[in-house]
N, C-alpha and C positions, 0 to 999 in steps of 0.2 A: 816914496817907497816905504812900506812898513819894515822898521829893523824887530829882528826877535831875538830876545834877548837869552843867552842861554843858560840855566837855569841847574840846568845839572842833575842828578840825583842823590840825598842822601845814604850814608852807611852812617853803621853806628858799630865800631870797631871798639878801643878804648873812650871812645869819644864817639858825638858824629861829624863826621867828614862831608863834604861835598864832591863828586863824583864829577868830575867835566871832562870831555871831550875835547882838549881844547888843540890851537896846531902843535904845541908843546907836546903834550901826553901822546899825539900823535907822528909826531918825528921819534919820540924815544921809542913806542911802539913797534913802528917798523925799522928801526935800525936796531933793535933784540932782534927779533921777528924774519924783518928780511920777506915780510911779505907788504904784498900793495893794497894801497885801501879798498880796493874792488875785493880783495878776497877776507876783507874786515868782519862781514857777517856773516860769510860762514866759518871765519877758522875760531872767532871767540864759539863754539859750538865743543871746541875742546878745551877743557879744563888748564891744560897746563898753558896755552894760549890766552886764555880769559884771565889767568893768574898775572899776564907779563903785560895784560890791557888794565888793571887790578891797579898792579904797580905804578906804571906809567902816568895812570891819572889820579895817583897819592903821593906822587915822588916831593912835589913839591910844595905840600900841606906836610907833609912829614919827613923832614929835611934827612939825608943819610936813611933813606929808607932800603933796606936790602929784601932780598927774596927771604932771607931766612927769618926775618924780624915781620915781615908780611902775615908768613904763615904763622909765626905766633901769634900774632894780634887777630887774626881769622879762626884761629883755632880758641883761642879765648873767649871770643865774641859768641862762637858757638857752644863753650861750655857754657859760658853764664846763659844762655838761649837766649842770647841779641839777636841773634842770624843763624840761619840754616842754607845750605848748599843751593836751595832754589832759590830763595829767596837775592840771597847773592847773585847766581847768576838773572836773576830776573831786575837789580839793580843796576848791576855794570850793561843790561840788553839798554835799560831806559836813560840811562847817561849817554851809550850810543845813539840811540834814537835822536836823543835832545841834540847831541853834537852834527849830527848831520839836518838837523831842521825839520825830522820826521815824527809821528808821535809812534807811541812804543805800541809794535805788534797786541791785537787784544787775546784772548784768552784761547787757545790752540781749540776748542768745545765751538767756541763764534764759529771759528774759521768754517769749522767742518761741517756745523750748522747752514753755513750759508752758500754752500755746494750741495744741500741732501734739498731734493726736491718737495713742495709744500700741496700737502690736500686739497682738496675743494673748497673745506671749512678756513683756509687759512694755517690750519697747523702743518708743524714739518713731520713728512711721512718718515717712519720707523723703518731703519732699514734694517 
């Protein structure tokens, strides 16, 4: 059996951090939360959710970490222009991805690409 090793995703907050998915991050997750992991990708889709998935898998790289000390170091990261809002959520999507064994959704343009039906020539018709 090949093991996959899980590798996580970087932030670069005061520092960079590593982002894992792990059952840890994941028990603290849903016991804030109070939701099940079946409803894991769609509820980080809201913000104040993604924030408490944020948390959960920094708790322990940044010992005593609270929500309010979260947002300032998010909020910092963003003034020095380390991170921006997509960016972020597109870090915490790929630490999920990683944590469940999956690779991270590609670029929402792919997706839609590869539903719009293709010309004669090969190319994708203009819809």
């Amino acid at each position: 059996m090949d093991e996959k090793k899980m590798t996580g995703a970087a932030i670069e907050l005061d520092r960079v951090y590593e982002l894992r998915l792990t059952h840890k991050a994941l028990r603290r997750f849903s016991a804030r939360t109070k939701l099940s992991v079946s409803e894991l990708e769609d509820a980080v889709e809201r913000y104040d959710i993604l924030s408490v998935l944020l948390w959960a898998m920094l708790a322990d790289e940044i010992p005593g970490l609270t929500d309010e000390r979260l947002d300032e170091l998010i909020d910092a990261a963003i003034d020095a222009g380390r991170l921006d809002i997509v960016s972020l959520m597109a870090t915490v999507a790929a630490a999920v991805a990683d944590g469940f064994g999956a690779a991270p959704e590609a670029d929402a343009t792919l997706d839609d690409d590869a539903e719009r039906p293709t010309t004669a020539a090969g190319g994708l018709e203009t819809l």
